[in-house]
C-alpha positions in Angstrom: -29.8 12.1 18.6 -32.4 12.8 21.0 -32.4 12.6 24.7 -35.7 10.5 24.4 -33.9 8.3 21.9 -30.6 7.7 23.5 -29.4 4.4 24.6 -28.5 3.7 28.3 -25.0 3.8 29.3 -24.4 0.5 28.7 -21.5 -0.1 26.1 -23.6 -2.8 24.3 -26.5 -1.8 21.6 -29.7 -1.7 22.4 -33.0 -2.6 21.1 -33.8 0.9 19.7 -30.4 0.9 18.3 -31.1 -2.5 16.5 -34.3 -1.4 15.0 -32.5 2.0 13.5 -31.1 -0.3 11.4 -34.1 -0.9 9.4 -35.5 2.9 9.2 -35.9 3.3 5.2 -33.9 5.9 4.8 -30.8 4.7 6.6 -31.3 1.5 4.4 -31.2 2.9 1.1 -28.5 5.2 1.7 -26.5 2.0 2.8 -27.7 0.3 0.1 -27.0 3.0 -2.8 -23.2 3.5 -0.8 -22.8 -0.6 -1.3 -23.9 -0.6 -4.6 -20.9 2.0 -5.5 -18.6 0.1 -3.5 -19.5 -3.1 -5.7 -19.4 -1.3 -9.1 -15.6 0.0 -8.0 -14.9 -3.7 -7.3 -15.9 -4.7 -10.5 -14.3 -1.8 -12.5 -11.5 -1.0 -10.6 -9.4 -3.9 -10.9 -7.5 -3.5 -7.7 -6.3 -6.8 -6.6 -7.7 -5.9 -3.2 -10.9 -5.1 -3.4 -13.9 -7.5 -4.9 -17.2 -8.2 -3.9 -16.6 -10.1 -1.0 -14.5 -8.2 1.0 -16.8 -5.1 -0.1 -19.7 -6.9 1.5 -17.9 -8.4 4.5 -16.8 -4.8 5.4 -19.9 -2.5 4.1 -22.5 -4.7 6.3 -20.2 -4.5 9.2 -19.6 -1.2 9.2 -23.5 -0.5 8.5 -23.9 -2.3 11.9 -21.1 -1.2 14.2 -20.4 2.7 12.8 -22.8 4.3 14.2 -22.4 2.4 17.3 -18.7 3.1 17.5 -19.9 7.0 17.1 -22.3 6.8 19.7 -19.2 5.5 22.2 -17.3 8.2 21.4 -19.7 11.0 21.4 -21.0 9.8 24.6 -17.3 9.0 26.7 -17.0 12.7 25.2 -20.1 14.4 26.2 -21.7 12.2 29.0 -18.0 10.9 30.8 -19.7 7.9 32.1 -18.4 5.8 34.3 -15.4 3.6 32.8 -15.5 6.0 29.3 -11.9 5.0 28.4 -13.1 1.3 28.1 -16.0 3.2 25.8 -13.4 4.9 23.7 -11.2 1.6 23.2 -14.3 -0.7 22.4 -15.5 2.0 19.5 -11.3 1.8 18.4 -11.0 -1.8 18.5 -14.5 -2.2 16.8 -13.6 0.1 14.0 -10.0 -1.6 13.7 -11.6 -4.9 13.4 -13.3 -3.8 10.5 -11.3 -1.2 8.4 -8.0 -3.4 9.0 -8.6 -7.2 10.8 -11.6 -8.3 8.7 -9.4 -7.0 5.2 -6.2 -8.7 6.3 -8.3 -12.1 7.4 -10.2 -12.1 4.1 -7.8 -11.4 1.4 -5.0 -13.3 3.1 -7.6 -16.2 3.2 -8.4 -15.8 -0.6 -4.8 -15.2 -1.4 -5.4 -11.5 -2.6 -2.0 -9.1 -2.4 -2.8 -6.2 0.4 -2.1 -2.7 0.8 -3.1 -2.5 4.2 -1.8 1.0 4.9 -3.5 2.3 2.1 -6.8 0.5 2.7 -6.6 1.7 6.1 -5.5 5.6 5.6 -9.0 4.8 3.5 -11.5 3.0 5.3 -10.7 3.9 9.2 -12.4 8.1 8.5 -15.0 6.4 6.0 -15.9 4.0 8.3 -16.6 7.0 11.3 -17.9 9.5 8.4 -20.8 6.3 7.6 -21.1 6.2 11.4 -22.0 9.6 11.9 -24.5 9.7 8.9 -26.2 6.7 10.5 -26.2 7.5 13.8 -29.1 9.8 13.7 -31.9 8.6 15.5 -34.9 9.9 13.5 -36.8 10.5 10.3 -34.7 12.6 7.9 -37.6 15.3 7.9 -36.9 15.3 11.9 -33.1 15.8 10.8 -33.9 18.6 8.4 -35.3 20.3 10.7 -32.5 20.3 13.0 -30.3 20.8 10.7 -31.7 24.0 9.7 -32.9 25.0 13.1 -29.2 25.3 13.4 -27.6 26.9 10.4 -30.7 29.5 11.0 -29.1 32.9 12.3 -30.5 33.8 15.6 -32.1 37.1 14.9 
């Protein structure tokens, strides 16, 4: 993430953040990860997961991850002013998700849960997609960096 590209220090998205969202290559990588998602639903035949909850969860954490990341990099790195509260909101956004939104929808549908097990599974996916998608670029701009950095320094 750029300097030029950051978001102000508010603990709300932006607009720049919002229009990330549809970069091309952020889109097809969320929608080839969904589409694996959805075949395991189908195949799987784990009482827990279907199509629904797959969807439910997968758009939400394609729009809050990388926002939760960006909290948490920032209360690390920048320290702004009230950073706990920036911490917590990434947590309770990224709880909602992995855990509330799963126990609302399969106790709705009547589903049987494993809820420490979806957890243990979905809280570090859930970060993992957040960091992928929280780069603010092309992914030529992030190959670049990328090897700008594994590069040794001669």
């Amino acid at each position: 993430m750029t300097d030029a590209s950051a978001p102000t220090a508010s603990a709300l998205p932006d607009r720049a953040y919002l229009r990330e969202l549809v970069r091309p290559w952020k889109l097809a990588t969320f929608a080839g990860s969904l589409s694996v998602l959805i075949y395991g639903a189908l195949v799987m035949n784990i009482g827990d997961w279907d199509v629904p909850v797959t969807l439910i969860m997968g758009v939400l954490t394609y729009v809050l991850a990388p926002w939760c990341v960006f909290l948490l990099h920032r209360a690390w790195k920048q320290r702004p002013r009230h950073w706990p509260w920036h911490v917590l909101l990434s947590l309770a956004l990224a709880v909602f998700v992995v855990d509330t939104v799963y126990m609302a929808y399969s106790t709705a549908v009547g589903n049987p849960t494993d809820r420490e097990f979806n957890f243990r599974a979905s809280f570090p996916l859930f970060y993992l997609a957040g960091v992928l998608w929280s780069w603010r670029g092309t992914v030529r701009e992030l190959w670049v960096r990328v090897r700008g950095a594994l590069r040794p320094n001669a």
